[in-house]
C-alpha positions as CSV (number, residue, x, y, z in Angstrom):
1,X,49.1,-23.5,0.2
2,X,46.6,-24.8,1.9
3,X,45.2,-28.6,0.5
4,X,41.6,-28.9,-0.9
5,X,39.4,-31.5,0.7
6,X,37.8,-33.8,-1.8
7,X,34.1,-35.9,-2.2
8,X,33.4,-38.0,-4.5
9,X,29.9,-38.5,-6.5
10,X,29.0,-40.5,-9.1
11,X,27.4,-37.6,-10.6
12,X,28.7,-33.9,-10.6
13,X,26.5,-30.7,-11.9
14,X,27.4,-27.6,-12.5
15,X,24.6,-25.2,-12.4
16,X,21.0,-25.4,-10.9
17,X,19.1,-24.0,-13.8
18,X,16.4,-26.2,-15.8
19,X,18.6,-28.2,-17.7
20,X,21.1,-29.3,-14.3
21,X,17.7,-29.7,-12.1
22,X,15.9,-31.9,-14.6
23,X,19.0,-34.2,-15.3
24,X,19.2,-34.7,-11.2
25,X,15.6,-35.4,-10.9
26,X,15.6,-38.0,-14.0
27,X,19.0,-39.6,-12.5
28,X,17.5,-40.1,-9.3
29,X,13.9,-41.6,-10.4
30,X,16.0,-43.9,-12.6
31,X,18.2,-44.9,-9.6
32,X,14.7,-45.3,-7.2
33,X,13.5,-47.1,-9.9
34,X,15.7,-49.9,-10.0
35,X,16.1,-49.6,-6.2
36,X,20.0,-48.4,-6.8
37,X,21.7,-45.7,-4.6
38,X,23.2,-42.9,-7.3
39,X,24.7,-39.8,-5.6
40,X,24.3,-36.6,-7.4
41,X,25.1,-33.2,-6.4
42,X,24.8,-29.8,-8.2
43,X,26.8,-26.4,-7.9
44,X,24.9,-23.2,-8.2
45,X,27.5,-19.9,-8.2
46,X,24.2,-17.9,-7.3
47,X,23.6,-17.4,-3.5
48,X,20.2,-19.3,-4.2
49,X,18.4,-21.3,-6.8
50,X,17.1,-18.9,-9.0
51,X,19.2,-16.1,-8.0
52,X,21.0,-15.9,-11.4
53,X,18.1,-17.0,-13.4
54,X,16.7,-15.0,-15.7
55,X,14.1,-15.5,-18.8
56,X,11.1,-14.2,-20.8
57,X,9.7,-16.3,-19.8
58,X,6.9,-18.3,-22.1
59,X,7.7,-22.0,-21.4
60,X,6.6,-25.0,-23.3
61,X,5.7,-28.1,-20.8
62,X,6.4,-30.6,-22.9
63,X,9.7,-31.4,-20.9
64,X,8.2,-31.3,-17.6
65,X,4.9,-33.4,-18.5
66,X,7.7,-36.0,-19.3
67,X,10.1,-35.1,-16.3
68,X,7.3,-34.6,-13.6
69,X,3.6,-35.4,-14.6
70,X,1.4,-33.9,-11.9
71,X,3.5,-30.9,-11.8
72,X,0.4,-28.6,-12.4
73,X,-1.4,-30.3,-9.5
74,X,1.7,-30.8,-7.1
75,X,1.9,-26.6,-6.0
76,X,4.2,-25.6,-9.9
77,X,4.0,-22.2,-9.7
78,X,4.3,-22.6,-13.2
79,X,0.4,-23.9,-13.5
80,X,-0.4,-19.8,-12.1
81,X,-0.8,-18.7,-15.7
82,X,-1.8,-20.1,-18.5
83,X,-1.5,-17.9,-21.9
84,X,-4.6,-17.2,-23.1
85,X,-4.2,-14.7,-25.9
86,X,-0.9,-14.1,-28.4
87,X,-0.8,-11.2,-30.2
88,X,2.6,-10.0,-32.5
89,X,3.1,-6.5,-33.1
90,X,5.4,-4.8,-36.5
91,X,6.4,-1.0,-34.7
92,X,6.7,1.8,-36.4
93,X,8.0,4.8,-34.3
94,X,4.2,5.7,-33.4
95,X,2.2,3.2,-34.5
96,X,1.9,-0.6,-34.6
97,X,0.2,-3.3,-36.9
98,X,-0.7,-6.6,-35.5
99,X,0.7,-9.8,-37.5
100,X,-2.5,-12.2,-38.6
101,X,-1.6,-15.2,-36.5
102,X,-3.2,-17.6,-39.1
103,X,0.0,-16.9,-41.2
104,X,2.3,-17.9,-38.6
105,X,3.1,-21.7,-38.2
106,X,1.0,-23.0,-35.5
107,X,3.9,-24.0,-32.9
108,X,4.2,-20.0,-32.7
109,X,0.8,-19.7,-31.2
110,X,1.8,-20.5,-27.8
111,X,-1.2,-23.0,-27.0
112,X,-1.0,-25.1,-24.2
113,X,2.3,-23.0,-23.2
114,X,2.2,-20.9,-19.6
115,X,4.1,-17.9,-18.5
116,X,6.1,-17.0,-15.7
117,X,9.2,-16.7,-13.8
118,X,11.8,-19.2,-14.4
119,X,13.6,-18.9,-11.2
120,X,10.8,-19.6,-9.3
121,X,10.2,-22.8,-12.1
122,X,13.9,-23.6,-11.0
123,X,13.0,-23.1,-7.3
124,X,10.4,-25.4,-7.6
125,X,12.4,-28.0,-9.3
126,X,15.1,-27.5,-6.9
127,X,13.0,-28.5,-4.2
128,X,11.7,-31.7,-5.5
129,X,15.4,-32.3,-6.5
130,X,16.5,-32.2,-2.6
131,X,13.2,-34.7,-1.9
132,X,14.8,-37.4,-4.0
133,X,18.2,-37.0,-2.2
134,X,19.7,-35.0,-4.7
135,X,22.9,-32.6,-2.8
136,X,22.6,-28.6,-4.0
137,X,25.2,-26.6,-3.0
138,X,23.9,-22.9,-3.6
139,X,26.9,-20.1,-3.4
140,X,29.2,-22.3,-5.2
141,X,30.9,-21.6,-8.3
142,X,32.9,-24.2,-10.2
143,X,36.1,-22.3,-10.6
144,X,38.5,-25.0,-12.6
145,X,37.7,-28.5,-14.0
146,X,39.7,-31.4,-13.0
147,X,41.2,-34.4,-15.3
148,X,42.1,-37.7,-14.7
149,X,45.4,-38.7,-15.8
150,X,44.4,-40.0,-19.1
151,X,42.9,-36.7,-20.1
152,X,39.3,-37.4,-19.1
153,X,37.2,-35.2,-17.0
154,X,37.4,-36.1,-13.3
155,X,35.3,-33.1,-11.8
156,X,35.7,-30.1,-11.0
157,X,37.0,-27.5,-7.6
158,X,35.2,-24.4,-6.7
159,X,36.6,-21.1,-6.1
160,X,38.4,-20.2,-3.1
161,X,36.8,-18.1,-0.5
162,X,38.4,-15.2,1.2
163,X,40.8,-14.0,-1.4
164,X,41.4,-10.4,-1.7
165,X,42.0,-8.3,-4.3
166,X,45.9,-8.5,-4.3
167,X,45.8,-12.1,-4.5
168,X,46.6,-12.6,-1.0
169,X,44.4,-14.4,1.6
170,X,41.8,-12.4,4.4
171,X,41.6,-13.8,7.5
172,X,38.4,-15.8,6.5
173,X,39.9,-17.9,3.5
174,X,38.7,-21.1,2.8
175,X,40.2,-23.5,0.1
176,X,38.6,-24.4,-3.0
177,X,36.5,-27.7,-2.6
178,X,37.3,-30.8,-5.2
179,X,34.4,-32.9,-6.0
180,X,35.1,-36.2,-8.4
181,X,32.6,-37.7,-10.2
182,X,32.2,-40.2,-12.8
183,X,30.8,-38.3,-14.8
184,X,30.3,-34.1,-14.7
185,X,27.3,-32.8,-16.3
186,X,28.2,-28.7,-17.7
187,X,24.7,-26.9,-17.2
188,X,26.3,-23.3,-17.3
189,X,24.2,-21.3,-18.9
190,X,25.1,-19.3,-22.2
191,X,28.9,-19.2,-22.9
192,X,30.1,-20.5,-19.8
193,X,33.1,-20.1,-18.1
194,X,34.5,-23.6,-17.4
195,X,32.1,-24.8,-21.1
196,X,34.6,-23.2,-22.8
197,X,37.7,-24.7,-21.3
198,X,35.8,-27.7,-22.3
199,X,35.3,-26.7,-26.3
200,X,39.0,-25.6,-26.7
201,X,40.5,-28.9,-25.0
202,X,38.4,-31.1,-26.8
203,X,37.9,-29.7,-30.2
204,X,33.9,-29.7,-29.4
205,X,32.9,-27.0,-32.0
206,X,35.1,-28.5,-34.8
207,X,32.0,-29.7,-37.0
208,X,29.6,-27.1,-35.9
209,X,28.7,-23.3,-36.8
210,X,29.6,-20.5,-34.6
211,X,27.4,-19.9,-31.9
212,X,26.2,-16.7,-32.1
213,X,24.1,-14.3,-29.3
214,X,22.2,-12.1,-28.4
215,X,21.4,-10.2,-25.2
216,X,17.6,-9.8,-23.4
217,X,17.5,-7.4,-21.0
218,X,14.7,-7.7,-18.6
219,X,12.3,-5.4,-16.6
220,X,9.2,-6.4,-14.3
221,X,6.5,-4.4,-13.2
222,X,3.8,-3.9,-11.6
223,X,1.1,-2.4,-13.4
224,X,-2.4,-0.6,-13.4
225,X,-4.4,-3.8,-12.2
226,X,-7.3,-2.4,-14.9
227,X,-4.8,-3.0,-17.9
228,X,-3.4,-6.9,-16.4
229,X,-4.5,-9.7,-18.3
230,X,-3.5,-13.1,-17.2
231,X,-2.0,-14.9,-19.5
232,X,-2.0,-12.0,-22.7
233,X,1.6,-12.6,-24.3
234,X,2.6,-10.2,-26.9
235,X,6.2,-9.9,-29.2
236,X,7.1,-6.9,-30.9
237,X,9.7,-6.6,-34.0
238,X,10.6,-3.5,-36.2
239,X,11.0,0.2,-34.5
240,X,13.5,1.2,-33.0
241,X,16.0,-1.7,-33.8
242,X,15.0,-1.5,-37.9
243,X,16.7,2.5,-37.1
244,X,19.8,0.7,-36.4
245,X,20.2,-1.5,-39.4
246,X,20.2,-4.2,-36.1
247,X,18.0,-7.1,-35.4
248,X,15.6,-8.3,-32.4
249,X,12.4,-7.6,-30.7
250,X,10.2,-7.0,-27.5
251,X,8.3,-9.1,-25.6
252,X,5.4,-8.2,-22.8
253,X,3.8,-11.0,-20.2
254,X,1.3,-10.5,-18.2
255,X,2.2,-13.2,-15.5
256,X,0.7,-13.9,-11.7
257,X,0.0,-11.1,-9.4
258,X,-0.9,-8.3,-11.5
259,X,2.5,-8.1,-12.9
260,X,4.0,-7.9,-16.3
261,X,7.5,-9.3,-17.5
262,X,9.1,-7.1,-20.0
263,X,11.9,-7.0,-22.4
264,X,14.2,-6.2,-25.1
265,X,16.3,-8.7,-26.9
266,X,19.3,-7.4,-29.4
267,X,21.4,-9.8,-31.8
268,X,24.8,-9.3,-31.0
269,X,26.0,-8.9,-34.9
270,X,24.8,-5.3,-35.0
271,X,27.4,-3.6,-36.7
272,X,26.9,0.3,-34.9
273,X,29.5,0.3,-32.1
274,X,27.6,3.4,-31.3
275,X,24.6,1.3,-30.4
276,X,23.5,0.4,-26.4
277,X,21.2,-2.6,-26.3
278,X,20.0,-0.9,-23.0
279,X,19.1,1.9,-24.0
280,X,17.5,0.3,-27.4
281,X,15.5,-1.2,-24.3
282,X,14.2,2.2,-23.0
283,X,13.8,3.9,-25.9
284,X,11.5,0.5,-26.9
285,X,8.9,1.5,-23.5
286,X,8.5,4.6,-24.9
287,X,6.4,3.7,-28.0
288,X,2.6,4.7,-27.6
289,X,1.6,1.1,-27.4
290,X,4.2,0.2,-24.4
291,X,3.8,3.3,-22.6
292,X,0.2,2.8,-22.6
293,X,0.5,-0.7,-20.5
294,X,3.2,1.2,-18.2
295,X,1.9,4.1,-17.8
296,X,0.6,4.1,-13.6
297,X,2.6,0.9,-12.9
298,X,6.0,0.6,-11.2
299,X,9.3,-0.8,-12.4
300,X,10.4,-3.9,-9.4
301,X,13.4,-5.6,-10.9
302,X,15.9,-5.4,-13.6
303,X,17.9,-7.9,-15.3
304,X,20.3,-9.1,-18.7
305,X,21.9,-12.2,-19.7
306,X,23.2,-13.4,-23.2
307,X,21.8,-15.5,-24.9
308,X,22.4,-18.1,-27.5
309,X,20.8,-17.9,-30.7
310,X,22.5,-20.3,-33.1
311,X,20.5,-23.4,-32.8
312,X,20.8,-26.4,-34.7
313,X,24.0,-26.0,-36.7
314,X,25.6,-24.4,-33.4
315,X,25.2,-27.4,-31.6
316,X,29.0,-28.2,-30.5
317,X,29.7,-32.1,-29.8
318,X,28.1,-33.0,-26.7
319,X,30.0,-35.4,-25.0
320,X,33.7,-35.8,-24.2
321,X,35.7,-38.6,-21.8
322,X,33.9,-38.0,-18.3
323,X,32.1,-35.0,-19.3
324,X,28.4,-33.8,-21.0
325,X,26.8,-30.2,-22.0
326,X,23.5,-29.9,-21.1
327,X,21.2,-27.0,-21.7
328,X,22.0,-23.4,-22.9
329,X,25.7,-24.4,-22.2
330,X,24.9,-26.2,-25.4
331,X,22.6,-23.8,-27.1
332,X,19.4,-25.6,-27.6
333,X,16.9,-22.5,-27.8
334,X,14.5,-22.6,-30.7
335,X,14.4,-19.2,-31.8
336,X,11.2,-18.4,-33.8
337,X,9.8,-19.5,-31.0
338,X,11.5,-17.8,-28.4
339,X,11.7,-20.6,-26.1
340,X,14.8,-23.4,-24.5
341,X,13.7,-24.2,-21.3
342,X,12.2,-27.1,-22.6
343,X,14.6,-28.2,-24.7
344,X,17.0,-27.6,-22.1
345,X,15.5,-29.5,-19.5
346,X,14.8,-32.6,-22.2
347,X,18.7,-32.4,-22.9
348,X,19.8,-33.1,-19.2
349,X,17.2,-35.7,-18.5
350,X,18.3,-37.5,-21.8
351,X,22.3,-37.1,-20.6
352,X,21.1,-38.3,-17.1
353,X,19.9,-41.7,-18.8
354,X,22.7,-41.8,-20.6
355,X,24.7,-41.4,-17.6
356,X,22.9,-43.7,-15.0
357,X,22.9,-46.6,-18.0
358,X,27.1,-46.0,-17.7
359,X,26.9,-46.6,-14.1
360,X,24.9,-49.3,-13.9
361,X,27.2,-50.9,-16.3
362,X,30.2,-50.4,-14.4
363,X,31.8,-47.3,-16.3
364,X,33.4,-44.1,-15.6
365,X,35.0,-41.1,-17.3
366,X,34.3,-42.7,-20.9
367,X,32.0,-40.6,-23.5
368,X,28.6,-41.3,-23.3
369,X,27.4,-41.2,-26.8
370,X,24.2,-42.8,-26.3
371,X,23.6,-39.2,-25.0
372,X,24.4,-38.3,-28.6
373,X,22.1,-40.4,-30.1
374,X,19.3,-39.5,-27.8
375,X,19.8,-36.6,-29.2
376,X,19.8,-37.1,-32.7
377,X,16.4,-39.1,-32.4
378,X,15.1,-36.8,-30.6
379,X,12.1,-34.2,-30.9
380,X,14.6,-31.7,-29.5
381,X,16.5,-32.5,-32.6
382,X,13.7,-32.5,-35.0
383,X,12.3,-28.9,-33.5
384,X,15.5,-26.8,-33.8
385,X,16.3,-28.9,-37.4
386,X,13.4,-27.2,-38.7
387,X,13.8,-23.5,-38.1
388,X,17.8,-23.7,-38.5
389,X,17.3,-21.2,-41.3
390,X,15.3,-18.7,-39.6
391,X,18.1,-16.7,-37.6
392,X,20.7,-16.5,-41.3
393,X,17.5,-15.0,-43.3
394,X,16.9,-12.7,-40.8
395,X,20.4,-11.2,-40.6
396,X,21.0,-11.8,-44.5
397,X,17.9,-9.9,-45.9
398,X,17.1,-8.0,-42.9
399,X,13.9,-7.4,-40.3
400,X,10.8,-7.2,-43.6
401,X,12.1,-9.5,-46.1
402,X,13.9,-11.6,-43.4
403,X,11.3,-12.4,-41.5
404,X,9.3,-13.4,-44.3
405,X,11.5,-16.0,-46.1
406,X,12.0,-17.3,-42.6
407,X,8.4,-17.8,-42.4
408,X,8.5,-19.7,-45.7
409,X,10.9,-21.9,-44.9
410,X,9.2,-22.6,-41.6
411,X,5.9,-23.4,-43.3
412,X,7.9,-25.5,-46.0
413,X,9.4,-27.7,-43.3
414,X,5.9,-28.2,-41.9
415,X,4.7,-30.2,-44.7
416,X,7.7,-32.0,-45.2
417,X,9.5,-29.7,-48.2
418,X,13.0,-29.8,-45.7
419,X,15.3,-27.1,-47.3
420,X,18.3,-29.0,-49.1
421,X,21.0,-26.8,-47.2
422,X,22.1,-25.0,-44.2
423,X,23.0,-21.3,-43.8
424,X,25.6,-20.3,-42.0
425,X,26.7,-18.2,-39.0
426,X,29.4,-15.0,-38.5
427,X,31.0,-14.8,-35.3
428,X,29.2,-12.1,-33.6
429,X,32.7,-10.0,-32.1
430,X,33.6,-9.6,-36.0
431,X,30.6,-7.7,-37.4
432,X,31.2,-4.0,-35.8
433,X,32.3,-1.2,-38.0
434,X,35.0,1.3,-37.5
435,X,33.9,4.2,-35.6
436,X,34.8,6.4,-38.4
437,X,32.6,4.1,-40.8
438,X,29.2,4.4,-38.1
439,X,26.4,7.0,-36.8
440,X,26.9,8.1,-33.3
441,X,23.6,7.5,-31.6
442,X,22.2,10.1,-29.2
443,X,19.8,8.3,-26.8
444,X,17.2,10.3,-24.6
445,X,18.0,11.1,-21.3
446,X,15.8,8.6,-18.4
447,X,12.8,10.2,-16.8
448,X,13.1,7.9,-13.5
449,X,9.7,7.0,-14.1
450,X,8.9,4.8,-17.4
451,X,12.9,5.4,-18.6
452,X,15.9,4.8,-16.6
453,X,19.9,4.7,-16.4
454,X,22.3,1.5,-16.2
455,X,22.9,2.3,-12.1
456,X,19.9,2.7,-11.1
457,X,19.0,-0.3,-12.6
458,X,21.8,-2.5,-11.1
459,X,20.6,-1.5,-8.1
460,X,17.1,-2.9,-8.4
461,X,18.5,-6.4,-9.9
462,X,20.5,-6.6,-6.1
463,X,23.5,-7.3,-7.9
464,X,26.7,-7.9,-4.8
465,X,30.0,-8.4,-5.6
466,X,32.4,-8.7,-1.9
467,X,34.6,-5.6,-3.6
468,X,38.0,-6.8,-2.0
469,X,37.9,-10.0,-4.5
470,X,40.0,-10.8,-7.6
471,X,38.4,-9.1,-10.8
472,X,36.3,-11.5,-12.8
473,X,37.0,-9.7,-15.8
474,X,40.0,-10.3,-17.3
475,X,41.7,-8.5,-20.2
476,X,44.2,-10.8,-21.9
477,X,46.1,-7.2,-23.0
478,X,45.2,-4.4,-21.0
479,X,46.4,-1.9,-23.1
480,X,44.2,-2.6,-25.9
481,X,40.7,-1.1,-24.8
482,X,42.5,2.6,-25.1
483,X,45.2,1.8,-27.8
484,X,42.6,-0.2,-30.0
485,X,39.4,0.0,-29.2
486,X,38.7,3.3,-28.3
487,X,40.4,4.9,-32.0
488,X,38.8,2.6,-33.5
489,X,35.6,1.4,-32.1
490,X,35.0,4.1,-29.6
491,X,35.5,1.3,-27.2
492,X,32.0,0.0,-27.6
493,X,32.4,-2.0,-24.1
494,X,31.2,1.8,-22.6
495,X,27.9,0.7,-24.6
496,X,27.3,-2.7,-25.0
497,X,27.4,-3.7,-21.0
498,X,24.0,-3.3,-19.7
499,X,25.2,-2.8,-16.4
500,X,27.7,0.4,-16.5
501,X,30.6,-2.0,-15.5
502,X,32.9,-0.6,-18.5
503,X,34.1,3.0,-18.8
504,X,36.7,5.4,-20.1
505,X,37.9,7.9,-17.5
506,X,39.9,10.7,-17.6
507,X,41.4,13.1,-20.1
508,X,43.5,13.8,-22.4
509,X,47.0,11.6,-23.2
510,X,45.8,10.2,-19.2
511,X,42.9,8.0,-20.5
512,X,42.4,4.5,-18.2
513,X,40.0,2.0,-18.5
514,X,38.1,1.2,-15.7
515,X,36.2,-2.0,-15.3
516,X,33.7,-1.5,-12.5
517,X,33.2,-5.4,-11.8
518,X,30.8,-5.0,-8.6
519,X,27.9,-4.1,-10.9
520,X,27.9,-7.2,-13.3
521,X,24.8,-9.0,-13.8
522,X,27.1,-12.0,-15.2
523,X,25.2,-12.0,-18.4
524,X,28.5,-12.8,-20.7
525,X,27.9,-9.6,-23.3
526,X,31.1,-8.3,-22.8
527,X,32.9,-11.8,-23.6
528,X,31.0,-12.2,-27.0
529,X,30.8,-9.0,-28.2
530,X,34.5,-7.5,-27.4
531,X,36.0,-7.1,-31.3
532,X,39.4,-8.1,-30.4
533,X,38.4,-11.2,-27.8
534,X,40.0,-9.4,-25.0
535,X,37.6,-9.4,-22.2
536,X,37.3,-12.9,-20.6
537,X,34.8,-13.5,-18.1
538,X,35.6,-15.8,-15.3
539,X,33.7,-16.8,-12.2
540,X,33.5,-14.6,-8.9
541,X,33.6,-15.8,-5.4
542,X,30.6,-18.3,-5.2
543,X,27.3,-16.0,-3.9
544,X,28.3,-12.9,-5.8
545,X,26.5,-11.1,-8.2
546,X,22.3,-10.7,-8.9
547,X,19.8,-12.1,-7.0
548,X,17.1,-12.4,-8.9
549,X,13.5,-12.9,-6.8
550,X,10.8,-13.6,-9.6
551,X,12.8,-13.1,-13.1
C-alpha cells in the first residue's frame, strides 16, 4: 500500500461553494489585516469551481456587501441583473391567479435582491479567493476525515486516483493526499458525505429536528428575446403538485443574456411512491402560462440537487473538537424566501473569525464556540427564527390553508407577536405509502421539444463519471431494493432519481437492480428519500460527475 503524502494548513475546506469561498476570503482579510500569514486551502470534488453548483438562483447581497463591498463595481457578474419585477402565481391545471404582493411580508418582495447563476457567483469568488493567497484544489474530493489521537478532527485525505472497478489499482493510481489543519471547515453542500460522518461521531443533531429536503431540478433556456425581461422573477405554487397530495413550487428568472433559469422544487415527504419529481417538473412547462414563455426558445442545460428545507430547528450543533459546518452542510436556507446563499456565505465568514481568533491565540483542534455564539446573535439567526413555522404548516394543513397560516405567522413575527412554540419535522424516508395503499401515476410521454426524458437530460448537464471506478452508491443490503422495496414500494428509487441512475431489469423470478452510477448529478435524493436507509451516497474519484457552465 502505497503511503499518502501529507501538508499541513492551518485552515482546511472542504468545498468551494459560497459558504467555503466566503470563510477563505474573510480568513485571509483578517490575517492581511493584522499583517499575519494564515494558510488556507479548499477542496472542490467538481472538476472546476462551479461545476457542481447549482441554484435558483435569486440571491440576497447582504452577505457579500459585508464580505466584499465593491463587488458590484469590481466585474460581479452578479451586479448583471437586478430584479426588477416579482410576481407569484396559484396554478390551476389551465389557468393561473396572481397572489397580491401587498399581502406578502415585505422580505418576500425581492427588492434590492439580483438574479443569476451561482456558479459563476462562486467563480467569481473563487478568483478573488486565489488573489489573497488562498490554495483551491479543484478535482478533489475529500474522501475520509482524519482525527487526532484525542478524538478531534485533524483533516481530512482525498480519494485515491486510478482505482478500478474491482478495487484493484490501473496503471495511473495515485494515493489519496492527507491535508492537516487546525481547524477543518465542512462546506459540503446538502447532506454531505463526510458531514455526516461528522453528525453520527459527535452526536451533532442530538438537540435539533430532523432535517428534512427537498429536491429542485433545474432547466435553462434560451428564449424568444421578445418575451425576456431582465430581472422579472416569478414563483408558482398549486397545479400539478396539489394532484399529488405533495408540496412545492416553480420558479422562472429571467437572468443575463436573454436567458431564463427555470425550475421545479418537490418536498421530499410526499407520500405517492408512484410520484417522479422530474417528471412533476415537465408536466409543470406544460401549463399555458409556462409554455407561453418557452414556447420558440431552446432548452441549454439541466440540473437537480437536494436541498435542505428544515431551517431553524434543523440546525445540528455546529462545532466539534477541530471541526465547523458551514453553509447548506448545515442547513441555513430560509424557506419562504427561497434563498441560503446569503446565509450561507455569512455562516463561513463568521466560522472563519471564529477560527482566525483561535489561531492567533495559539489554539488548535479545540471547539470554536464563539462560532456558535456568532451565530446565535446573529441576523442569520434572527431570519430563519422567524419563519421556523412556515415549512410544518405547509405539510400539516396542506398547499391553501398551509400557506396561509404560514403567512400569518410570518406577519405575526414581523411585529414582534413571536409564536410561543416550535413545530416539528418527520424524517422525510418515513412518509411513503405502500404501493398497495397509493395511485400509480401515468406521466406524458416528452415531446423533445418543451418536454423531455431523464437521459437526454443527463446528457445536457455533461455529467462524467471514469466508468471503471468503484460505485459511489452503496447499498448497505443489496438484496433489499427487490425483496423489499419493489413489493412494497414499487421500488420508488426507479422514480425519485432525476437522473435515470436506478432501475429494475429483467423478468420474472430473474429481477436485478441496476444502479447506473455514471449518470448521477450528485444531488443526494436517493440518500434521503430511500424508505429503508439503504442507499448511501459516497464521493466519486475527484472531477467526476456534472459540470455545470452557468447554473
Amino acid at each position: 500500500m502505497s503511503e499518502r503524502e501529507s501538508m499541513p494548513y492551518d485552515v482546511v475546506i472542504v468545498g468551494a461553494g459560497p459558504a467555503g469561498l466566503s470563510a477563505a476570503i474573510r480568513l485571509k482579510q483578517l490575517a492581511g489585516d493584522a499583517g499575519q500569514e494564515l494558510s488556507v486551502c479548499i477542496l472542490e470534488k467538481g472538476s472546476e469551481v462551479g461545476a457542481h453548483i447549482l441554484s435558483g438562483a435569486v440571491i440576497d447581497p447582504r452577505a457579500l456587501d459585508e464580505l466584499l463591498p465593491n463587488w458590484r463595481e469590481d466585474g460581479c457578474p452578479l451586479a448583471r441583473t437586478p430584479v426588477t419585477e416579482n410576481h407569484h402565481w396559484m396554478l390551476s391545471a389551465k389557468g393561473k391567479a396572481s397572489f397580491p404582493e401587498f399581502l406578502t411580508p415585505p422580505y418576500l418582495h425581492n427588492k434590492g435582491t439580483y438574479t443569476g447563476s451561482l456558479g459563476n457567483l462562486c467563480r467569481w469568488l473563487a478568483d478573488k479567493a486565489q488573489e489573497l493567497g488562498v490554495e483551491i484544489f479543484p478535482g478533489f474530493a475529500a474522501a475520509e476525515i482524519l482525527y487526532n489521537d484525542d478524538g478531534s478532527v485533524k483533516g481530512v485525505a482525498t480519494g485515491d486516483m486510478g482505482v478500478a472497478r474491482d478495487g484493484t489499482h490501473k496503471p495511473d493510481y495515485q494515493p489519496g493526499l492527507e491535508l492537516h489543519a487546525k481547524y477543518t471547515f465542512f462546506a459540503e453542500g446538502v447532506r454531505g458525505h463526510l458531514s455526516k460522518q461528522l453528525q453520527r461521531q459527535f452526536d451533532l443533531c442530538r438537540d435539533a429536528q430532523p432535517q428534512v429536503y427537498g429536491i429542485g431540478i433545474k432547466e435553462l433556456w434560451d428564449i424568444d428575446p421578445a418575451k425576456h425581461v431582465p430581472g422579472r422573477v416569478i414563483h408558482t405554487q398549486g397545479w400539478p403538485l396539489k394532484e399529488g397530495e405533495s408540496n412545492g413550487g416553480g420558479f422562472l428568472y429571467h437572468q443575463a443574456d436573454g436567458q431564463v433559469a427555470l425550475g421545479f422544487v418537490v418536498w421530499l415527504n410526499y407520500k405517492n411512491p408512484y410520484l417522479s419529481p422530474f417528471h412533476e417538473m415537465q408536466r409543470w412547462k406544460t401549463h399555458p402560462a409556462i409554455a407561453e414563455i418557452l414556447q420558440g426558445g431552446k432548452r441549454v442545460s439541466y440540473g437537480a440537487r437536494a436541498i435542505s428545507d428544515g431551517g431553524w430547528q434543523s440546525v445540528p450543533r455546529l462545532t466539534m473538537p477541530g471541526a465547523v459546518l458551514i453553509g447548506d452542510t448545515a442547513g441555513f436556507l430560509n424557506v419562504p424566501r427561497i434563498k441560503g446563499t446569503h446565509t450561507a456565505m455569512k455562516s463561513g465568514m463568521m466560522a472563519a473569525e471564529a477560527a482566525f481568533a483561535a489561531v492567533q491565540a495559539g489554539r488548535t483542534s479545540d471547539e470554536l464556540t464563539a462560532y456558535t455564539d456568532a451565530y446565535r446573535s446573529s441576523w442569520v439567526e434572527k431570519e430563519l427564527r422567524g419563519v421556523r413555522n412556515v415549512v410544518p404548516l405547509v405539510k400539516k394543513f396542506g398547499d391553501t390553508w398551509g400557506t396561509l397560516f404560514s403567512g400569518v405567522a410570518m406577519w405575526m413575527e414581523l411585529i414582534g407577536l413571536r409564536w410561543p412554540f416550535t413545530m416539528k419535522h418527520h424524517p422525510d424516508h418515513e412518509s411513503l405509502l405502500h404501493a398497495s395503499e397509493a395511485r400509480p401515476i401515468e406521466y406524458p410521454k416528452p415531446d423533445g421539444v418543451l418536454t423531455f426524458d431523464r437521459l437526454s437530460s443527463v446528457f445536457v448537464s455533461n455529467t462524467n463519471h471514469e466508468e471503471d471506478q468503484p460505485v459511489h452508491l452503496t447499498l448497505k443490503d443489496p438484496d433489499i431494493p427487490i425483496h423489499y422495496n419493489l413489493p412494497v414500494y414499487a421500488e420508488p428509487a426507479q422514480r425519485y432519481c432525476p437522473a435515470g441512475v436506478y432501475e429494475v431489469v429483467g423478468e420474472g423470478d430473474d429481477l436485478r437492480f441496476q444502479i447506473n452510477a455514471q449518470n448521477c448529478v450528485h444531488c443526494k435524493t436517493c440518500d434521503i428519500k430511500d424508505p429503508t436507509q439503504n442507499i448511501n451516497w459516497v464521493v466519486p474519484e475527484g472531477g467526476g460527475g456534472p459540470n455545470y457552465p452557468n447554473m
